[in-house]
Backbone as JSON, one array per atom type, in Angstrom:
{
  "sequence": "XXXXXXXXXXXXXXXXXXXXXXXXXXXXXXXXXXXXXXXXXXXXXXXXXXXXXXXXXXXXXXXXXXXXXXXXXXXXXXXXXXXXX",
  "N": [[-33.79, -20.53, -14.19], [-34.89, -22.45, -15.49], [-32.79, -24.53, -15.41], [-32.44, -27.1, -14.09], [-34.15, -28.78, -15.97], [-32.52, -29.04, -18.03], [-31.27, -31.22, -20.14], [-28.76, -34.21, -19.45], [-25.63, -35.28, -19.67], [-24.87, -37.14, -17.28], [-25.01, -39.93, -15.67], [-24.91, -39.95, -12.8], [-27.03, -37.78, -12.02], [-29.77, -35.79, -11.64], [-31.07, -35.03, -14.25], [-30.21, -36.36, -16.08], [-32.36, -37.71, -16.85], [-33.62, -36.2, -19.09], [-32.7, -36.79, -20.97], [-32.32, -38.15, -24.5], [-31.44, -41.04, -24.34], [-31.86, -41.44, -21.36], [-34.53, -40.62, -20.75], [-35.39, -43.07, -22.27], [-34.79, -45.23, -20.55], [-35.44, -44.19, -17.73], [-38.04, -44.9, -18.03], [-38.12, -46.92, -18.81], [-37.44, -48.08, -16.41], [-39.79, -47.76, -15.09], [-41.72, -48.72, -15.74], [-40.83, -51.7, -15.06], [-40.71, -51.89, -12.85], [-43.4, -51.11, -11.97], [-44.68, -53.23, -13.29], [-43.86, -55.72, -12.09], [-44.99, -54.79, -9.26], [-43.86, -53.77, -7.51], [-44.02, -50.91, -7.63], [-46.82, -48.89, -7.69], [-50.09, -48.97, -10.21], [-50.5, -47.39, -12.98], [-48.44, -45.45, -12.54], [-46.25, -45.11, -14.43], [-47.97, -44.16, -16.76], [-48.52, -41.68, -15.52], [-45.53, -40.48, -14.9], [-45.19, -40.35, -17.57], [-46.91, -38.35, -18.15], [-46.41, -36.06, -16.42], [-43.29, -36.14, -17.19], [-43.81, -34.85, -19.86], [-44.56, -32.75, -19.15], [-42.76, -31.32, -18.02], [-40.9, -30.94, -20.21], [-42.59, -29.15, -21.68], [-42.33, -26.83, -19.98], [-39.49, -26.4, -20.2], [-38.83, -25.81, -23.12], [-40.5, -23.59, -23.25], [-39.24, -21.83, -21.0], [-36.67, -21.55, -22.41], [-37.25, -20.52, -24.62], [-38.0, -18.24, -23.74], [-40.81, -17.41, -23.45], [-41.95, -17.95, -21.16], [-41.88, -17.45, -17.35], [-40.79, -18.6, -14.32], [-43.44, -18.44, -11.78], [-43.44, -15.12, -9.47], [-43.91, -15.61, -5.71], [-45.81, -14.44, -3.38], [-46.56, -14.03, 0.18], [-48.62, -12.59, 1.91], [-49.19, -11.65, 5.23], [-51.94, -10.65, 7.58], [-52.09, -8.03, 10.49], [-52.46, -8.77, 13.46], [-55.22, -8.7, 15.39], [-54.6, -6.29, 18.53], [-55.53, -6.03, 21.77], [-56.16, -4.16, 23.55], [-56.45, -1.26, 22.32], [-53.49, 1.24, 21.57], [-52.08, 4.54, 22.23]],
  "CA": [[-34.73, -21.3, -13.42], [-34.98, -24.11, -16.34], [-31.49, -25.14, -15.64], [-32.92, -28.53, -13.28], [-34.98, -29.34, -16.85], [-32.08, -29.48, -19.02], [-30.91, -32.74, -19.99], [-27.26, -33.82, -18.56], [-25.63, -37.18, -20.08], [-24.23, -37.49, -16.32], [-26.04, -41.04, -15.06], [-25.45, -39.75, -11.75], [-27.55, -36.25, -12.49], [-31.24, -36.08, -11.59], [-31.19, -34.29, -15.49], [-30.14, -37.43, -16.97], [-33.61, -38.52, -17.61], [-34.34, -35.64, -20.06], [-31.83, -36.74, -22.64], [-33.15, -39.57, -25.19], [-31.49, -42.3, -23.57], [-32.15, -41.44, -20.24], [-35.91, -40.94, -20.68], [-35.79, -44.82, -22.56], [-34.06, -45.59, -19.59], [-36.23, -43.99, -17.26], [-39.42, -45.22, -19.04], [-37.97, -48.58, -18.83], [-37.25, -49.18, -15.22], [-40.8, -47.78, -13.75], [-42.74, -49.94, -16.45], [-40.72, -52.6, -14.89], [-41.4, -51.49, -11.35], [-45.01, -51.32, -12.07], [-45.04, -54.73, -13.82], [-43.4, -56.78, -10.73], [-45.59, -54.68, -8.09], [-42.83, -52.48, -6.85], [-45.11, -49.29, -8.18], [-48.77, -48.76, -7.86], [-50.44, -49.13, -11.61], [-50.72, -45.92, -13.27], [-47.09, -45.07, -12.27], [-45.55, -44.85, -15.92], [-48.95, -43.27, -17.05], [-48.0, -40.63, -14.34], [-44.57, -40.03, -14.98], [-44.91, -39.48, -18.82], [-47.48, -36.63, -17.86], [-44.81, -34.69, -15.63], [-41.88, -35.45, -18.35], [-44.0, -33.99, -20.99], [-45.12, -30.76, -18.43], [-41.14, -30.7, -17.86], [-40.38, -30.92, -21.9], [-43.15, -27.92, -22.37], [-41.92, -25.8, -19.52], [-38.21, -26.42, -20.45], [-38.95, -25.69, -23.99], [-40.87, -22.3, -22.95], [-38.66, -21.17, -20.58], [-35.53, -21.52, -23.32], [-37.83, -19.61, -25.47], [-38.48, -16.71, -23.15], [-42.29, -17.11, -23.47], [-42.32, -18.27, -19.79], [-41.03, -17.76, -16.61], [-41.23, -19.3, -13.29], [-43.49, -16.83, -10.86], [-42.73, -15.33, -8.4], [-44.93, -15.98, -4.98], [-45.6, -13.45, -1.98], [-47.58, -14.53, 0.65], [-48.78, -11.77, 3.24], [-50.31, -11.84, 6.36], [-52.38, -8.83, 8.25], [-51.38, -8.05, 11.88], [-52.96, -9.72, 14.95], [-55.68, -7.19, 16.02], [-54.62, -5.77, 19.93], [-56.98, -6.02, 22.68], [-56.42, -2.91, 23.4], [-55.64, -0.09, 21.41], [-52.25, 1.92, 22.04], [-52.43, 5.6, 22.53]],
  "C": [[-35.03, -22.64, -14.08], [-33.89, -24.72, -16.39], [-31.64, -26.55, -15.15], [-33.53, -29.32, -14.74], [-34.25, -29.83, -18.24], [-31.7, -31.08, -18.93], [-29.24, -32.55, -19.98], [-26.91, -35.23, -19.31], [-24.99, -37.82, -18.9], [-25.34, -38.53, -15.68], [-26.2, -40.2, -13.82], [-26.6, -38.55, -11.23], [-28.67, -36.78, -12.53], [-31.55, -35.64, -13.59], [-31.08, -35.79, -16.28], [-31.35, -38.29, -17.54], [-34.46, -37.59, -18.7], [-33.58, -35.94, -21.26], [-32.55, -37.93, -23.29], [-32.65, -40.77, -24.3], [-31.65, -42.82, -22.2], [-33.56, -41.64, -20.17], [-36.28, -42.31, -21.16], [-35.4, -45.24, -21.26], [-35.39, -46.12, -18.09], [-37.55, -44.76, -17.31], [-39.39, -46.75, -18.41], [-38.24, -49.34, -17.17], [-38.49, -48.65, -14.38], [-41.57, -48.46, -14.67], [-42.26, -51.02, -15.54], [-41.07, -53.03, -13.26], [-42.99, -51.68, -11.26], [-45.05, -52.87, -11.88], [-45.04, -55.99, -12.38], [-43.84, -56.36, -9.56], [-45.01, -53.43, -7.07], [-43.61, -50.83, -6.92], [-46.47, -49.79, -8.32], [-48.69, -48.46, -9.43], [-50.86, -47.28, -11.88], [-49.12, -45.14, -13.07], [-46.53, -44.47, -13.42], [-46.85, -43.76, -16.52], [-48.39, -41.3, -16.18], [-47.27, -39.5, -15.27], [-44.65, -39.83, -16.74], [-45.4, -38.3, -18.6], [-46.85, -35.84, -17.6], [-43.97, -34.9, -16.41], [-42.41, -34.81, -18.91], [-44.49, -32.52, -20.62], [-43.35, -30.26, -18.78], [-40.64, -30.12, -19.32], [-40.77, -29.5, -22.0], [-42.61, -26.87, -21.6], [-40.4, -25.39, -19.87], [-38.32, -25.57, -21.92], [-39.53, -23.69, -23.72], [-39.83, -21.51, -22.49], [-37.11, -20.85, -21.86], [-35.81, -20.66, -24.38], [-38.2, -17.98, -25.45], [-39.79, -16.7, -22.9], [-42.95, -17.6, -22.09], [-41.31, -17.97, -18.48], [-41.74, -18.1, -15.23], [-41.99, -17.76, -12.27], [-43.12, -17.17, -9.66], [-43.74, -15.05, -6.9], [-44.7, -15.43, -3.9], [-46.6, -13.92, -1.14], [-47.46, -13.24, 1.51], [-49.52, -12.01, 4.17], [-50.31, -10.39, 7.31], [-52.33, -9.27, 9.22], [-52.58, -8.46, 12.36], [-53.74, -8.82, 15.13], [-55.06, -7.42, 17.94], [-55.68, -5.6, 20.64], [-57.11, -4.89, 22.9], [-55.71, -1.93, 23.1], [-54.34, 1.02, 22.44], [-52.63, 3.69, 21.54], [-51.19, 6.29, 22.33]]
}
């Protein structure tokens, strides 16, 4: 389930921004986005937060001490107008 979190050295690979030079990379071009308007302020602030969730969950899950859950939703029947016999 942490396989999306590893890092990839493939540019074209969403992963490529967990390796070192991808995350400088990364880093680089939404500071620069910000800077020139292209991104609302706070943008880079942001996106370090979620790399460093990604780092800790990546890091967990590789460790065993986490895993992704798993999510049931139920729903109770419709009541009947009138009851069956």
């Amino acid at each position: 389930w942490y396989t999306p979190l590893l890092p990839s050295w493939n540019p074209l690979s969403q992963r490529f921004q967990f390796n070192p030079v991808g995350g400088v990379l990364t880093n680089a071009a939404i500071w620069t986005m910000e800077t020139i308007g292209l991104a609302p302020m706070g943008t880079v602030k942001t996106q370090k937060i979620l790399q460093s969730g990604g780092f800790a969950l990546r890091d967990a899950g590789d460790e065993g001490v986490f895993t992704a859950i798993y999510l049931m939703v139920g729903r109770k029947p419709l009541q009947t107008a009138s009851p069956q016999q």
